[in-house]
DORO-100203 format. One record per residue: x, y negated, z of N, C-alpha, C in turn; residue number from 1. Coordinates in steps of 0.2 Angstrom, whole numbers, plus 2048, in hexadecimal, padded with zeros to 3 digits. Atoms other than C-alpha are relative to their C-alpha. Layout:
# DORO-100203
<<X Y Z> <X Y Z> <X Y Z> NUM>
...
//
This chain:
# DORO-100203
<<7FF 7FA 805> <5BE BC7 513> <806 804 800> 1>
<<7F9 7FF 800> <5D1 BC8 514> <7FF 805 808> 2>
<<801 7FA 7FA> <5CD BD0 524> <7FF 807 803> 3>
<<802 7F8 7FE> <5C3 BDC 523> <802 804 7FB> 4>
<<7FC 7FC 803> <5CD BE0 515> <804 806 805> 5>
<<7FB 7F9 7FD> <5DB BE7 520> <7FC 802 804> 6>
<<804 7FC 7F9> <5CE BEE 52F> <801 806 7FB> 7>
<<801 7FA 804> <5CA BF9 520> <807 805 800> 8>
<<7FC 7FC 803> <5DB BFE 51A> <802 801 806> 9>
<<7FF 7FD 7FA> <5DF BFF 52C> <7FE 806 803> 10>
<<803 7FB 7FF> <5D3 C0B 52D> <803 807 7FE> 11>
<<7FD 7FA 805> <5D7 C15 51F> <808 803 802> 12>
<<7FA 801 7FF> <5E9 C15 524> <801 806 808> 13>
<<7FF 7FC 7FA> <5E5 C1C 536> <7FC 808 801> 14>
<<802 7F8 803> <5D9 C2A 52E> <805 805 7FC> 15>
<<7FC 7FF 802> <5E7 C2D 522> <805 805 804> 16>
<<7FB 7FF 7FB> <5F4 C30 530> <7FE 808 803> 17>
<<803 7FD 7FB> <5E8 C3B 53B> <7FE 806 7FC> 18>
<<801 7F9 803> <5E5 C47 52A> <807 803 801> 19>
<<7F8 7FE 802> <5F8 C49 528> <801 804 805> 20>
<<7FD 7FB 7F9> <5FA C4F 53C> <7FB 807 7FD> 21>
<<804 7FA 801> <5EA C5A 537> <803 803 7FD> 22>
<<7FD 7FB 805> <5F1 C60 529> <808 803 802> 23>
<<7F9 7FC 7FC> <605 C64 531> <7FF 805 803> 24>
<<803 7FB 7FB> <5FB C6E 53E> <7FD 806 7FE> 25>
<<801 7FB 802> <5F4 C78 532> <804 804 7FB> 26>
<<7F8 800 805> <605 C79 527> <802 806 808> 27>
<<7FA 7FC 7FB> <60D C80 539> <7FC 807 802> 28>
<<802 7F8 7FD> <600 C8C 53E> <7FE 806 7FC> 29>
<<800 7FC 807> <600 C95 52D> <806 803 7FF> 30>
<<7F8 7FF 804> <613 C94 52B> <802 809 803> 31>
<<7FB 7F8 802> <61D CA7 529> <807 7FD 800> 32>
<<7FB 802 802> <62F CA2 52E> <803 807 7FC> 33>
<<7FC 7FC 804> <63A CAA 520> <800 806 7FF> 34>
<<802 7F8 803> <630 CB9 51D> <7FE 800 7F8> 35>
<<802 7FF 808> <62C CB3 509> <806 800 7FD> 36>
<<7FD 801 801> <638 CB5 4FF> <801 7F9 7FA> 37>
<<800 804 801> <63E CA5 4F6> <7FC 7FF 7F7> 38>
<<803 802 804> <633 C9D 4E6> <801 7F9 7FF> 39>
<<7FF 805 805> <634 C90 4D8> <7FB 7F9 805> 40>
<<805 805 7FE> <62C C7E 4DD> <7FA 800 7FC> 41>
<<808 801 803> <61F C82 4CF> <7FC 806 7FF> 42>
<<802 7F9 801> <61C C93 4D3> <7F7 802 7FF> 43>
<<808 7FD 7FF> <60A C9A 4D0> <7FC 803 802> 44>
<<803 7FC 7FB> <607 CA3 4DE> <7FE 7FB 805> 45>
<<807 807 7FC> <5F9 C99 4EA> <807 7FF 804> 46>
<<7FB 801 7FC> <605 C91 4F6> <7FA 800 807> 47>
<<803 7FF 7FA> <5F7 C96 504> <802 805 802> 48>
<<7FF 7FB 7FE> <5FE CA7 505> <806 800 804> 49>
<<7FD 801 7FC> <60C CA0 50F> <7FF 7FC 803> 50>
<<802 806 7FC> <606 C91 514> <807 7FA 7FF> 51>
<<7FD 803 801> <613 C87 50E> <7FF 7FD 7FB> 52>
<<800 804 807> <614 C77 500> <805 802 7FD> 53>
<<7FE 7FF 804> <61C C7D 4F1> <805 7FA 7FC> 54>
<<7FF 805 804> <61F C6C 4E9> <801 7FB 804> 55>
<<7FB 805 7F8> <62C C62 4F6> <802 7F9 7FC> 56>
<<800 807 803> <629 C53 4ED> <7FC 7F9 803> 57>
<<802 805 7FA> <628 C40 4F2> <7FE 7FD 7FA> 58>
<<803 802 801> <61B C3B 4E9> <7FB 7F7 802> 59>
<<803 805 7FE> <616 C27 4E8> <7FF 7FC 7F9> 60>
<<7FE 803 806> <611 C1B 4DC> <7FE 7F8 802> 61>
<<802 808 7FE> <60E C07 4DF> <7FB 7FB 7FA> 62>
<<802 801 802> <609 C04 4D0> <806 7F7 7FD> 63>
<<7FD 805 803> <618 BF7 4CC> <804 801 7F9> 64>
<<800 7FE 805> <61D C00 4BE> <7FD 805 7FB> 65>
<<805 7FC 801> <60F C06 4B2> <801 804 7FC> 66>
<<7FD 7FA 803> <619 C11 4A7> <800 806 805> 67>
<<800 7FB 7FC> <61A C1B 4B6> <7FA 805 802> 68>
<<807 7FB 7FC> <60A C20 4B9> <7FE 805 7FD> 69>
<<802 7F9 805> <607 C2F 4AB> <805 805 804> 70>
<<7FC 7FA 7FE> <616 C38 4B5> <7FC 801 806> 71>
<<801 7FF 7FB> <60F C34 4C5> <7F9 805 801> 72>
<<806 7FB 802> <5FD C3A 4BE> <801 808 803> 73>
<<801 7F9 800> <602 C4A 4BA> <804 806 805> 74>
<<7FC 7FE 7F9> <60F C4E 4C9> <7FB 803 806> 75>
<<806 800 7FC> <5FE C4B 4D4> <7FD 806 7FE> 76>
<<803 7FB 802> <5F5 C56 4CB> <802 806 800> 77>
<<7FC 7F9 800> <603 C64 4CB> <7FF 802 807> 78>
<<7FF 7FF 7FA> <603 C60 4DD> <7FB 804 805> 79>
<<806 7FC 7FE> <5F3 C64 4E1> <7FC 807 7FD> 80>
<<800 7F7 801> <5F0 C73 4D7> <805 804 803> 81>
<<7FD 7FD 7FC> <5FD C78 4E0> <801 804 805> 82>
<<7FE 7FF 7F7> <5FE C76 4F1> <7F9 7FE 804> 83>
<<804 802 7FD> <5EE C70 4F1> <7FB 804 806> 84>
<<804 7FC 7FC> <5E6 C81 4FB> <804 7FE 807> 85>
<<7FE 802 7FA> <5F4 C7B 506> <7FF 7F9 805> 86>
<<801 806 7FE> <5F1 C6A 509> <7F6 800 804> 87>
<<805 800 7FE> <5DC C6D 50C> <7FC 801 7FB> 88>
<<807 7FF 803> <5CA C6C 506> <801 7FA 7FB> 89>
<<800 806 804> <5C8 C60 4F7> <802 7FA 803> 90>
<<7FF 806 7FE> <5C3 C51 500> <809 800 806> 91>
<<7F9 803 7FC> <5D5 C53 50B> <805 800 7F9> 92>
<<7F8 800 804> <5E0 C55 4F9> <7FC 7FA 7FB> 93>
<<804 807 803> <5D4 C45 4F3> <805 7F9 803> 94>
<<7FE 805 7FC> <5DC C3D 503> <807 801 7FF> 95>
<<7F9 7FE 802> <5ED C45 500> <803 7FA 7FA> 96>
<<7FF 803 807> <5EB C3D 4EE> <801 7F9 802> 97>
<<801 806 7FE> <5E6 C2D 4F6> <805 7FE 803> 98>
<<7F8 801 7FC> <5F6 C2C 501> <807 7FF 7FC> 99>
<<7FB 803 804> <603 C2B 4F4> <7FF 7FA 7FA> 100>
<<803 808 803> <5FA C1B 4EE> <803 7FB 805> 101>
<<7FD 805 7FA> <606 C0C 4F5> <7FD 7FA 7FC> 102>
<<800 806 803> <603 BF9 4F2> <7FB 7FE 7FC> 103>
<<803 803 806> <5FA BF2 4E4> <7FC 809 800> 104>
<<802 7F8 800> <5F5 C06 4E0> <7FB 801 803> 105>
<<805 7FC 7FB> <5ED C0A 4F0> <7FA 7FB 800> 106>
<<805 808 7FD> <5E4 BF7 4F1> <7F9 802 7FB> 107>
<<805 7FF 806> <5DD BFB 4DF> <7FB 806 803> 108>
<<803 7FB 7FF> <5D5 C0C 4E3> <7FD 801 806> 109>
<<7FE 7FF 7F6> <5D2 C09 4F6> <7F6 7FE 7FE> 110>
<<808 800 800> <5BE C03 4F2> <7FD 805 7FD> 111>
<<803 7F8 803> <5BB C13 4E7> <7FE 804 809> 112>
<<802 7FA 7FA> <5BF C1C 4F7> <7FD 7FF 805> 113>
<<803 803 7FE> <5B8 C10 502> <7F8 802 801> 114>
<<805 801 7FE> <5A9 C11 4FB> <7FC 808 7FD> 115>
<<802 7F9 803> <5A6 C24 4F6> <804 806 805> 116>
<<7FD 7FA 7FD> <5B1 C2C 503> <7FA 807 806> 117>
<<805 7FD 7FC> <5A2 C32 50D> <7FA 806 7FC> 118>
<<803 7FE 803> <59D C38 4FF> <802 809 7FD> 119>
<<7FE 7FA 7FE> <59E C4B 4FE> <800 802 7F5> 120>
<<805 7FD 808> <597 C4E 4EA> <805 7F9 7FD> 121>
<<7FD 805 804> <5A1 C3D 4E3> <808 801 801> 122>
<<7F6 7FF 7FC> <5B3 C3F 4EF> <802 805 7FB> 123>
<<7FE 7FA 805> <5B8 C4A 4E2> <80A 800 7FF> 124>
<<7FB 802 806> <5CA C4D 4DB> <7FF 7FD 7F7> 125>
<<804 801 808> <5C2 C4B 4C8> <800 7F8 800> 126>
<<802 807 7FD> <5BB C3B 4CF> <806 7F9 800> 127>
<<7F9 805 7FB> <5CA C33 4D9> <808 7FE 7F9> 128>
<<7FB 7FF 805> <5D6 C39 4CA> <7FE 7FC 7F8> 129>
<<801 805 804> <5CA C30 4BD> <801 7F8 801> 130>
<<7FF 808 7FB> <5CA C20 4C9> <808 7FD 800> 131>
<<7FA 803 801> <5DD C1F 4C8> <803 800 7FA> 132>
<<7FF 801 807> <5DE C20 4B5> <7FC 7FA 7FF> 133>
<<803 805 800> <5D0 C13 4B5> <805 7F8 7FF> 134>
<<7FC 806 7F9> <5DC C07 4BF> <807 802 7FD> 135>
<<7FB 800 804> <5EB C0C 4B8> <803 802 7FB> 136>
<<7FF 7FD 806> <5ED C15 4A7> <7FD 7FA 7FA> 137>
<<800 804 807> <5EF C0B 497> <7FB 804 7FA> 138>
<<806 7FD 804> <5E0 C0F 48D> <801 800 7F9> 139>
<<7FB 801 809> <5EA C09 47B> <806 803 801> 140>
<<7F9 7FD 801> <5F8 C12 481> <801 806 7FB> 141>
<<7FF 7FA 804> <5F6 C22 475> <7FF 7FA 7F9> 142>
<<801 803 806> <5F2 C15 466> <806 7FB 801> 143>
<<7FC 805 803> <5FF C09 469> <807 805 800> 144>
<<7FB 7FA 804> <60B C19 46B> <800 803 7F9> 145>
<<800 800 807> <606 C1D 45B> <801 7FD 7FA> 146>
<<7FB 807 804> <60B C0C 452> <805 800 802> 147>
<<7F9 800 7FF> <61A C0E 45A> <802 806 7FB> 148>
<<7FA 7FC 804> <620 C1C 451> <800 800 7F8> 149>
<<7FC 803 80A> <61D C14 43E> <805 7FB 803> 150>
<<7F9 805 802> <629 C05 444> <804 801 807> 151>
<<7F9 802 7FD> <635 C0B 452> <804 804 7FC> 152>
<<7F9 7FD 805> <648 C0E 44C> <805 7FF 806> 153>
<<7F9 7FE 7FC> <658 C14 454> <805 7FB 801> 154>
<<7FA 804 7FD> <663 C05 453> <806 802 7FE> 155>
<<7F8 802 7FC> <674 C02 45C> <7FE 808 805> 156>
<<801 7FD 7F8> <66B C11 469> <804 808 7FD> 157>
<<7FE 7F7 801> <675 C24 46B> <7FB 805 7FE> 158>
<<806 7FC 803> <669 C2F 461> <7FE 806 809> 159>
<<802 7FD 7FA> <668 C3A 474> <7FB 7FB 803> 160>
<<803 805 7FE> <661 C2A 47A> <7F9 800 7FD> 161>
<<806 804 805> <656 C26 46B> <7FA 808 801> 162>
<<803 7F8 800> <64F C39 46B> <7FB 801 804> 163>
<<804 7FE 7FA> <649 C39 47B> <7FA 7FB 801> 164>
<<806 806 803> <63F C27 479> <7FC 802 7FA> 165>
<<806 7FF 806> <638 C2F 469> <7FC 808 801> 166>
<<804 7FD 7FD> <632 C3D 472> <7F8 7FE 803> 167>
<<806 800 7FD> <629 C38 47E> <7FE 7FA 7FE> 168>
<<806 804 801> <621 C2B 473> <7FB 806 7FC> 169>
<<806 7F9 805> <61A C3B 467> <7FC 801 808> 170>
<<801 7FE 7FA> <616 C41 479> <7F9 7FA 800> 171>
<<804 807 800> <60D C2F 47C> <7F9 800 7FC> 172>
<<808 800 805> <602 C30 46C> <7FE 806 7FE> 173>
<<804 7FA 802> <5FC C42 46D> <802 803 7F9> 174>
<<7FF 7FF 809> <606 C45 45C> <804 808 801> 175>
<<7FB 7F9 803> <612 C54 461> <7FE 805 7FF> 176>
<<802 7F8 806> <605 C60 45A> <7FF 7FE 7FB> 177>
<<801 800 806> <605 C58 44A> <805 805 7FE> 178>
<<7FD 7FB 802> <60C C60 43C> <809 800 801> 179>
<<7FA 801 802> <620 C64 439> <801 7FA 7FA> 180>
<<7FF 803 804> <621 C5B 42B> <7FE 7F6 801> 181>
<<802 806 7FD> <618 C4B 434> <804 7FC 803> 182>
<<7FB 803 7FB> <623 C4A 441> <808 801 7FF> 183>
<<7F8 7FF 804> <633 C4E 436> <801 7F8 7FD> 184>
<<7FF 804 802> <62D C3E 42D> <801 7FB 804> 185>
<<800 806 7FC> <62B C32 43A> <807 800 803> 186>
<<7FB 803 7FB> <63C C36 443> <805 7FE 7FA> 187>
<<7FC 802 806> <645 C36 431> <800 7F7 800> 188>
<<7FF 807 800> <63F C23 430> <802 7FD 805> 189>
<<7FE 803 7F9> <644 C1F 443> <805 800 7FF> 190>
<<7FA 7FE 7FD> <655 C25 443> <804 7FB 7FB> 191>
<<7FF 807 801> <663 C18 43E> <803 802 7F8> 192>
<<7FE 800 807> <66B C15 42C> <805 806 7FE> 193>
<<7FA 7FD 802> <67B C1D 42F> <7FB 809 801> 194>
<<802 7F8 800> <673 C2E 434> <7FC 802 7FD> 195>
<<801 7FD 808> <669 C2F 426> <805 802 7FB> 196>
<<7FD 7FD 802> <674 C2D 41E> <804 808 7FF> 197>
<<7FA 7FA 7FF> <680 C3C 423> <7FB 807 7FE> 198>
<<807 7FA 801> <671 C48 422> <7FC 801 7F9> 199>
<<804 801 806> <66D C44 412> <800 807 7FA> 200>
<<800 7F9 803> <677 C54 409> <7FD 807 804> 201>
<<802 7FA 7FE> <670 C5F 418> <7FB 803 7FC> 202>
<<806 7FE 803> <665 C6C 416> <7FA 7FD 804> 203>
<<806 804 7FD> <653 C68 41A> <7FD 805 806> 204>
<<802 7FC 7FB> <64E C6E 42A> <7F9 802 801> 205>
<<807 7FF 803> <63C C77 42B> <7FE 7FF 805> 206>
<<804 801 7FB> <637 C72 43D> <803 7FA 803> 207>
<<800 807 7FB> <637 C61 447> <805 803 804> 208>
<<7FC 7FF 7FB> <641 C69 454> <808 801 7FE> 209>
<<7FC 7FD 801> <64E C71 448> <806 7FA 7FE> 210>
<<7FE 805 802> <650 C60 441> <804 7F9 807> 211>
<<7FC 803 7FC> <655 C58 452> <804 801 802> 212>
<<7F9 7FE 802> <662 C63 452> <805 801 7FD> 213>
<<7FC 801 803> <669 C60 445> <803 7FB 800> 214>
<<7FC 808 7FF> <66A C4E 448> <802 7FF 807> 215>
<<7FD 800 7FB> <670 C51 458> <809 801 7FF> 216>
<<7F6 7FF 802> <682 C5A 451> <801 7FD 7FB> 217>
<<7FE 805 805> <681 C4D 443> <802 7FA 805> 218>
<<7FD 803 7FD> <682 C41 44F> <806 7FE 806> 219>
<<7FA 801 7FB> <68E C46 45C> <805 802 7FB> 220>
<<7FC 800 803> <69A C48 44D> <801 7FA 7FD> 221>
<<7FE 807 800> <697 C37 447> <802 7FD 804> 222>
<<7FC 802 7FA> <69C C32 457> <805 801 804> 223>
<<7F8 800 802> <6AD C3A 458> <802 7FF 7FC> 224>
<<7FD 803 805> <6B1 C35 448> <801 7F9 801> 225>
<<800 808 7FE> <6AE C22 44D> <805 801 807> 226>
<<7FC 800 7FA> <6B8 C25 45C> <808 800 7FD> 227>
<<7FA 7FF 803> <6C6 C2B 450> <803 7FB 7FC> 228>
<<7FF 806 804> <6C5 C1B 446> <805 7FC 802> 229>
<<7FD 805 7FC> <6D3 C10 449> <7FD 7F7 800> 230>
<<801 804 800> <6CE C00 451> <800 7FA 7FD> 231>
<<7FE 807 802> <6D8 BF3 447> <7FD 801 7FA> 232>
<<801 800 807> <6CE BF7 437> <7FA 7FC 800> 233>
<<808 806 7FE> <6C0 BE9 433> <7FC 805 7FF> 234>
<<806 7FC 800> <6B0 BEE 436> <7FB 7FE 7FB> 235>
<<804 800 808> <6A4 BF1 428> <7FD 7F7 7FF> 236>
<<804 806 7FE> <699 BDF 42D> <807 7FA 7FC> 237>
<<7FA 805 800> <6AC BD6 42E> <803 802 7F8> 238>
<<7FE 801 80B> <6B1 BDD 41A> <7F8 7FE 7FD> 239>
<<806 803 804> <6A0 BD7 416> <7FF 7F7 800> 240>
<<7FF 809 7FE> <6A2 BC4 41E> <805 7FD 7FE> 241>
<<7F8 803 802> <6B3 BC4 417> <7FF 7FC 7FA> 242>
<<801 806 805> <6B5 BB3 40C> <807 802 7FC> 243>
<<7FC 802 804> <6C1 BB1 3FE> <802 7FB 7FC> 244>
<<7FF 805 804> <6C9 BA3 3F7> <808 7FD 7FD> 245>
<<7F9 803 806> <6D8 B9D 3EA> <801 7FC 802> 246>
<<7FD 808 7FE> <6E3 B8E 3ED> <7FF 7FF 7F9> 247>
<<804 804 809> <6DC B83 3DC> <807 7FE 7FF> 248>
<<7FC 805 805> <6E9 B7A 3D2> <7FD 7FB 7FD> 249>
<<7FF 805 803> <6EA B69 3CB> <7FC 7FF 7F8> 250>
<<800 7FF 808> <6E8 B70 3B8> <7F9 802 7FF> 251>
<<805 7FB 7FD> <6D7 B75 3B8> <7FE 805 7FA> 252>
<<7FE 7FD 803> <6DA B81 3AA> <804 806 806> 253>
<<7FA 7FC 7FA> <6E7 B8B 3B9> <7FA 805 803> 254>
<<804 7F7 7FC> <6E1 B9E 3BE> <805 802 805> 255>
<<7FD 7FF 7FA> <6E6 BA0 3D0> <806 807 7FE> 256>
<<7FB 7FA 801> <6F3 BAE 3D0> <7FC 805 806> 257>
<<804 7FA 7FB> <6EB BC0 3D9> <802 7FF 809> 258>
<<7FC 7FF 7FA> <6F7 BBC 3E7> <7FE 7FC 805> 259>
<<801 804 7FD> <6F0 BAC 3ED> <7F6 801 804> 260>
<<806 7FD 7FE> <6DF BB6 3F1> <800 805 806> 261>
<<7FE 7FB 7FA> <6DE BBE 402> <7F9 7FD 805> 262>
<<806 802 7FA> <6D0 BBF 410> <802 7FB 805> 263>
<<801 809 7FB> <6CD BB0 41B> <7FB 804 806> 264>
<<801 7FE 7F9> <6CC BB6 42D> <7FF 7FD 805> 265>
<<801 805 7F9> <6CB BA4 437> <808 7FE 802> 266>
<<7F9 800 7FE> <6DE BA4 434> <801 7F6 7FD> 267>
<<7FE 80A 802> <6E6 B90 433> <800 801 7F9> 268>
<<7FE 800 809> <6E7 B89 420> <805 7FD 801> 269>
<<7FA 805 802> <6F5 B84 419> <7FD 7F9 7FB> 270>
<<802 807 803> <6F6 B73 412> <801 7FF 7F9> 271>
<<801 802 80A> <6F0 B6C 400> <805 7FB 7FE> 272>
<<7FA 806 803> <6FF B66 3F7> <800 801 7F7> 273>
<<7FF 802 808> <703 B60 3E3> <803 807 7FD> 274>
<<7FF 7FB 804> <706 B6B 3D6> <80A 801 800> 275>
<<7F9 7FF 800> <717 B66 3D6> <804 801 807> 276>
<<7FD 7FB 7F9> <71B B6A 3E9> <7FF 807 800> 277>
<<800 7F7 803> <715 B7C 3E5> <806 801 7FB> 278>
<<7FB 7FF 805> <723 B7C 3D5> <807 801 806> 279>
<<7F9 803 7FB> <730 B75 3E2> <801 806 805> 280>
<<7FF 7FB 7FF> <72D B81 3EB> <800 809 800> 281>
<<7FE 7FD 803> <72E B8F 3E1> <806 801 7FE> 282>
<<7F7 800 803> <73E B8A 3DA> <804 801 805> 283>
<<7FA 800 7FA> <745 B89 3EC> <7FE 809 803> 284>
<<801 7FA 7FC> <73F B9C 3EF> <7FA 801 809> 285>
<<804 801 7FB> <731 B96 3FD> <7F8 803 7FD> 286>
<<808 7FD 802> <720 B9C 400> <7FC 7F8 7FF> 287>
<<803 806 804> <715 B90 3F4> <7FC 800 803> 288>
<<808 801 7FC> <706 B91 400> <801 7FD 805> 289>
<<7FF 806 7F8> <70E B89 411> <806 7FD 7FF> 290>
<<7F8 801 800> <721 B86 40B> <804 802 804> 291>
<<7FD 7FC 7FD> <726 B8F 417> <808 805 7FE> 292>
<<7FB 7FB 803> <738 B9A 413> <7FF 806 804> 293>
<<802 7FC 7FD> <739 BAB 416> <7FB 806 800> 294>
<<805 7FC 802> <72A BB2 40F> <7FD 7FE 7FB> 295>
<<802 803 808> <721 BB1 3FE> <7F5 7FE 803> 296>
<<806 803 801> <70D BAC 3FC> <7FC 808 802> 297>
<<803 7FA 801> <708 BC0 3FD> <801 803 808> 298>
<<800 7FE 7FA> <70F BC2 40F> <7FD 7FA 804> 299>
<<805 806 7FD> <708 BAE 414> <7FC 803 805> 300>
<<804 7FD 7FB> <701 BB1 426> <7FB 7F8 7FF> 301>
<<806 807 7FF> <6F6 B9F 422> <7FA 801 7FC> 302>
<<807 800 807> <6E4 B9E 417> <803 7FB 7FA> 303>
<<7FF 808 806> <6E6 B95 406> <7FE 7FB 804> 304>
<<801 808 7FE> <6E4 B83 406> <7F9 7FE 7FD> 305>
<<807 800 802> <6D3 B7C 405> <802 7F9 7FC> 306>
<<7FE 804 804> <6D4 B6D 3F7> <7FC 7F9 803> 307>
<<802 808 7FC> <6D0 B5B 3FE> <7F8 7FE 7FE> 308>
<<808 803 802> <6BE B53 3FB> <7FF 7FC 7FA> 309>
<<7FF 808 806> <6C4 B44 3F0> <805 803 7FA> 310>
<<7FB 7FD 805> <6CF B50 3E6> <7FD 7FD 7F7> 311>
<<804 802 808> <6CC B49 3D2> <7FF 804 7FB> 312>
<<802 7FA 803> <6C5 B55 3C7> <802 7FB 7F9> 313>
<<7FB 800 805> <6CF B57 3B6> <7FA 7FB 7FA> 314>
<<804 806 804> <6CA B4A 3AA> <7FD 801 7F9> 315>
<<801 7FF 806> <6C1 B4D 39C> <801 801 7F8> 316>
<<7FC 802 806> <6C8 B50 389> <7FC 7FA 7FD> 317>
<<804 804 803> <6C4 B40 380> <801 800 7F8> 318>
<<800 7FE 80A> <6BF B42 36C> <804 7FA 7FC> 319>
<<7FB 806 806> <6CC B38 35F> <7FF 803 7FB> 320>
<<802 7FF 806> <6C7 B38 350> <807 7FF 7FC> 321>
<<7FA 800 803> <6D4 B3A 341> <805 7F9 7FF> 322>
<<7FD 803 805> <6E1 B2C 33B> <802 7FF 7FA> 323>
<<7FE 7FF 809> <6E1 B27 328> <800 7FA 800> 324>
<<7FF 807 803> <6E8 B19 31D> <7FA 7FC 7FE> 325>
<<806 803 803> <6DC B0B 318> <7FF 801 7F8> 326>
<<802 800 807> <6D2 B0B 308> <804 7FE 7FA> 327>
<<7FD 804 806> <6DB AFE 2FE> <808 804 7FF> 328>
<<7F9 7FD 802> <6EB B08 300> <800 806 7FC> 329>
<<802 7FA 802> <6E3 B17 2FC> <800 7FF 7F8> 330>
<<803 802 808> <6DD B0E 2E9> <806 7FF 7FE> 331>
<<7FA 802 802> <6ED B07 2E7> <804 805 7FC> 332>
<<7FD 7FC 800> <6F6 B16 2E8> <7FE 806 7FA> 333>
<<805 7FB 805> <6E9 B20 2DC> <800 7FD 7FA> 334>
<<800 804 806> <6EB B12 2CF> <809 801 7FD> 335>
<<7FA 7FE 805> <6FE B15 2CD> <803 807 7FD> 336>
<<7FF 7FB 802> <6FB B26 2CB> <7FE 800 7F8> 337>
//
């Protein structure tokens, strides 16, 4: 089976070959040197009235990447409207078509043509062109572009970036002749928190397009300003994950002092000492949070001190009731009044 597999493609392969010389031969003996004057690759004048291919493209597809095939599609189709009068008769821009199928691609397609190429009324371009959508077009591709565009969003990505993915996914799901209004809303939900934001006092733009422009110069200004930012300033995330924490005291009545409060950055702690080493240190003019000299608690390059595990929580007040004389002294003393 594997055999007469490739006899076949060998075949095909050596038919292929032997249109291409046909077709050169009839490229040369048509050709006008340098008597037209020069035209666009997608001009719309027949490319048979010089005998020259208009669209100098190297057309191939393998079929290893299937996002590619909708370009390739419609490239083939430009092509052949094209340049088709130049290339031949149907069945030759059938076989044309045929020939920029490599690998996997051509393996797929290769029993259509196999078994219809003799066939005058089926060989078709129509035919050939629905047999390789068949085979390779994604048939949920307009419905799942469509889901895409209620939950995709912009991120971390350069709104230039994002713009162009959110094209041609509208593109994808047949939407970009919806209304203005449709496709205002859906790109308003995609695009990222900060750029809402900024556009929030704009005016409101009245068309899809005007509104990509807008967020175009909205965006390339938020991205010089960020550029202007100096780098050593934390970043929003880093004053959000910032901890704070007081060195306790002994007393449990004692309200830290403002100064003993500062961000904790992963810097070393200083060490948990008594009430009365803090005093000691005071009196000597040293910083109360590491002992150190030379600096007070407010320029302190260490984190407070975390308080020990087994530290003793302050003991609770116990209730004593009043002291009074006994009875009998009481009677005593009320009788010699």
């Amino acid at each position: 089976m594997a055999n007469m597999i490739k006899q076949q493609q060998d075949t095909l392969t050596a038919q292929m070959k032997q249109l291409e010389r046909t077709l050169q031969d009839r490229i040369d003996d048509n050709h006008i040197a340098n008597d037209m004057p020069a035209t666009t690759a997608y001009s719309a004048q027949p490319a048979a009235e010089h005998g020259r291919q208009k669209m100098k493209m190297k057309l191939e597809y393998d079929h290893s990447n299937p996002a590619l095939f909708p370009a390739f599609d419609s490239q083939l189709e430009a092509k052949l409207r094209i340049d088709g009068p130049v290339i031949g008769s149907e069945v030759e821009q059938v076989w044309f078509g045929f020939g920029c199928l490599k690998g996997i691609a051509s393996a797929r397609v290769h029993p259509w043509v196999k078994a219809f190429q003799d066939d005058v009324i089926r060989f078709t371009k129509v035919n050939f062109f629905n047999q390789m959508r068949r085979a390779f077009a994604d048939p949920e591709a307009q419905n799942k572009a469509l889901q895409k565009l209620g939950y995709m969003k912009q991120g971390n990505k350069d709104f230039r970036e994002f713009i162009s993915e959110f094209d041609q996914t509208l593109l994808e799901a047949g939407a970009f002749g919806e209304s203005e209004s449709t496709k205002k809303s859906w790109l308003r939900n995609a695009i990222s928190l900060e750029l809402a934001k900024a556009i929030v006092a704009a005016p409101e733009p009245e068309t899809y397009e005007e509104l990509c422009q807008q967020l175009h110069r909205v965006s390339h200004q938020l991205t010089s300003l960020n550029k202007r930012t100096p780098t050593s300033r934390l970043t929003t995330r880093q004053l959000q994950t910032t901890s704070y924490t007081a060195a306790p005291a002994n007393n449990a009545t004692h309200k830290p002092d403002t100064m003993d409060w500062e961000p904790s950055l992963n810097k070393r702690r200083a060490k948990w000492v008594s009430k009365g080493e803090i005093d000691r240190r005071m009196k000597e003019n040293r910083c109360r949070r590491c002992g150190a000299s030379g600096h007070f608690v407010n320029r302190c390059p260490y984190d407070p001190p975390s308080p020990p595990a087994n530290l003793p929580k302050a003991a609770s007040a116990k209730v004593v009731g009043p002291e009074l004389e006994a009875e009998e002294i009481m009677n005593e003393d009320q009788g010699k009044e």
